[in-house]
C-alpha positions as CSV (number, residue, x, y, z in Angstrom):
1,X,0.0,0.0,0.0
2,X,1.5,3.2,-1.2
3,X,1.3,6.6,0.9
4,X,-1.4,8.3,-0.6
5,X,-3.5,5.1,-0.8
6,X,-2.8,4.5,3.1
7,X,-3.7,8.3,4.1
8,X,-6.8,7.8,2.1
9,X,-8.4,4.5,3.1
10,X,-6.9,4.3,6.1
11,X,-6.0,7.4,8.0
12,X,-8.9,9.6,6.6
13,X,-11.2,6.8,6.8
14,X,-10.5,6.7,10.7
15,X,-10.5,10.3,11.4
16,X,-14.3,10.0,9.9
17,X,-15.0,7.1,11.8
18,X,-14.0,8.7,14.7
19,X,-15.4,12.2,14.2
20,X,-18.9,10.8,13.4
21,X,-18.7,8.7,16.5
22,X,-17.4,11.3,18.7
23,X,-20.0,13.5,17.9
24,X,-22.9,10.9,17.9
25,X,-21.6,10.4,21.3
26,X,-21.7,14.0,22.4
27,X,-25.5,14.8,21.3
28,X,-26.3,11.2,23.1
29,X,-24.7,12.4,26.4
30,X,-26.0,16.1,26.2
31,X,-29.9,15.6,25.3
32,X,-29.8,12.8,28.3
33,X,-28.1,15.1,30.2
34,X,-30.9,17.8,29.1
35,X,-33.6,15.9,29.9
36,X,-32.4,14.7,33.6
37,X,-32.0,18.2,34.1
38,X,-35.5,19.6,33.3
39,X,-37.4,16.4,34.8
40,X,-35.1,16.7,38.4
41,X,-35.5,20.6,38.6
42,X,-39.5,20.3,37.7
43,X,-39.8,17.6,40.8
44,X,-40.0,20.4,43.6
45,X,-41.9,22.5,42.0
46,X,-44.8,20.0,41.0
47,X,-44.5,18.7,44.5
48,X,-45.6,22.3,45.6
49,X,-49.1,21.4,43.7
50,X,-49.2,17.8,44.4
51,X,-52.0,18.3,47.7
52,X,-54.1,20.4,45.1
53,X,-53.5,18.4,42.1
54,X,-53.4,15.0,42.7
55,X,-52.3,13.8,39.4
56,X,-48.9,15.6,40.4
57,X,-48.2,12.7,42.5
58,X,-47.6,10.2,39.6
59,X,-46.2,12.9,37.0
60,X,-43.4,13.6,40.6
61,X,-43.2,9.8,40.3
62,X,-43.0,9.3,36.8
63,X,-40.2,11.9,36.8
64,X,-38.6,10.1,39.3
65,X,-38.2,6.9,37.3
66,X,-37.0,9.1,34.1
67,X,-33.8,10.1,35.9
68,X,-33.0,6.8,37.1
69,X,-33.4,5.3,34.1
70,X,-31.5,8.1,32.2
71,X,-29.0,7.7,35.0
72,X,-28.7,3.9,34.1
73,X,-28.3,4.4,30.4
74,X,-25.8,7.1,31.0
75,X,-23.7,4.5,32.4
76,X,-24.2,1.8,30.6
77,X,-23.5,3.3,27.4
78,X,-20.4,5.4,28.7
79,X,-21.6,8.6,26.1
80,X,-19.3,11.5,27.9
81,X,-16.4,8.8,28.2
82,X,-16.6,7.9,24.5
83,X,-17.1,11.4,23.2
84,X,-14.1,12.0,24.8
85,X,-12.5,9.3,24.3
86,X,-13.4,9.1,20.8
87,X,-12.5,13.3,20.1
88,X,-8.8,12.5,21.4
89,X,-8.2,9.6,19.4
90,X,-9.4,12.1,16.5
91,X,-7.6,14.4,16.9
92,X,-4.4,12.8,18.0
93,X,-4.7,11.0,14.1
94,X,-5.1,14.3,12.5
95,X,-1.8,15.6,14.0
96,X,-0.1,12.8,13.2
97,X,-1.3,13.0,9.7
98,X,-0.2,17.3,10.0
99,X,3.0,16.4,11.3
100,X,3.6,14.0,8.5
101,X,2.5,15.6,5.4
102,X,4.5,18.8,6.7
103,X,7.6,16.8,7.0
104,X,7.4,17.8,10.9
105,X,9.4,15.9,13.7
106,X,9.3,13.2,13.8
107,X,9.0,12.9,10.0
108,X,11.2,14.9,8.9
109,X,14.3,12.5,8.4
110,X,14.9,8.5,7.5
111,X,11.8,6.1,6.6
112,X,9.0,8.6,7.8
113,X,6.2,6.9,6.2
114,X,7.2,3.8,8.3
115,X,6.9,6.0,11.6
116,X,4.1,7.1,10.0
117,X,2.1,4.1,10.1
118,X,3.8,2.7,13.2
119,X,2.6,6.0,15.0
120,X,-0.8,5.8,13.3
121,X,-1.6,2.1,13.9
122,X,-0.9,2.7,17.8
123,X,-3.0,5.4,18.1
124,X,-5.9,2.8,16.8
125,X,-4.4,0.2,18.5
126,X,-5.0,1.8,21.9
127,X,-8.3,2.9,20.9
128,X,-9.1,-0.3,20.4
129,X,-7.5,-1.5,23.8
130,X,-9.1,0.7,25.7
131,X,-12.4,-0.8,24.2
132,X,-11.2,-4.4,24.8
133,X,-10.2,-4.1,28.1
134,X,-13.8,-2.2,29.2
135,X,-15.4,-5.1,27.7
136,X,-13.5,-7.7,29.2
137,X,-14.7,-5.8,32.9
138,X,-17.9,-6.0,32.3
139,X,-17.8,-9.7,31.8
140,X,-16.3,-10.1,34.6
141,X,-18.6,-7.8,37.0
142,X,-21.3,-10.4,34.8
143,X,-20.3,-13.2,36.1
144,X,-19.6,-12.4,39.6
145,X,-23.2,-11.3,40.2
């Protein structure tokens, strides 16, 4: 695989990935966030009406159950650790890939699109590590209960 090819398919096609993840994982974390808010700050008010208004009582209730539940999903799906997670990855490939087609240390001397990749491929590597090993924990917390 030659240079451009590999900046292309590979490099590119990771910084997308990435990007599109990152930011998936951002509105997924914000709009839960959002909505725990609202529901948690509407509780003390509507508990205010809740001797007049009866049906106050299971709107105060149902509120109740929305936060845990977007507390649960928060989580379990790990959004504001994977945004982040996901944005440094990003941007750590698009430096590399800066620093390389600029002819920047470290690629300025020798066999820089070998470091290149090297450099690269860790980056994903640990990405995907990182991924492996939080899997591997919950299977574990799984089979201890």
């Amino acid at each position: 695989m030659n240079q451009d090819d590999y900046i292309k398919d590979r490099v590119d096609g990771q910084i997308e990935w990435y990007d599109r993840k990152s930011g998936a994982n951002q509105r997924w974390f914000r709009w839960l966030r959002i909505v725990e808010i609202i529901a948690a700050g509407s509780i003390p008010l509507l508990v205010g009406y809740a001797d007049s208004i009866s049906e106050f009582k299971v709107v105060v209730g149902i509120l109740g159950l929305l936060i845990a539940v977007i507390a649960g999903v928060l989580a379990l799906y790990q959004f504001q650790e994977n945004w982040t997670g996901y944005r440094t990855t990003c941007e750590a490939l698009k430096q590399e890939k800066y620093l390389f087609l600029t002819k920047t240390q470290p690629y300025d001397q020798g066999d820089s699109f070998a470091v290149f990749v090297q450099r690269v491929e860790n980056l994903i590597s640990k990405e995907h590590s990182t991924w492996s090993q939080y899997m591997r924990t919950g299977e574990k917390l799984k089979s201890q209960n």
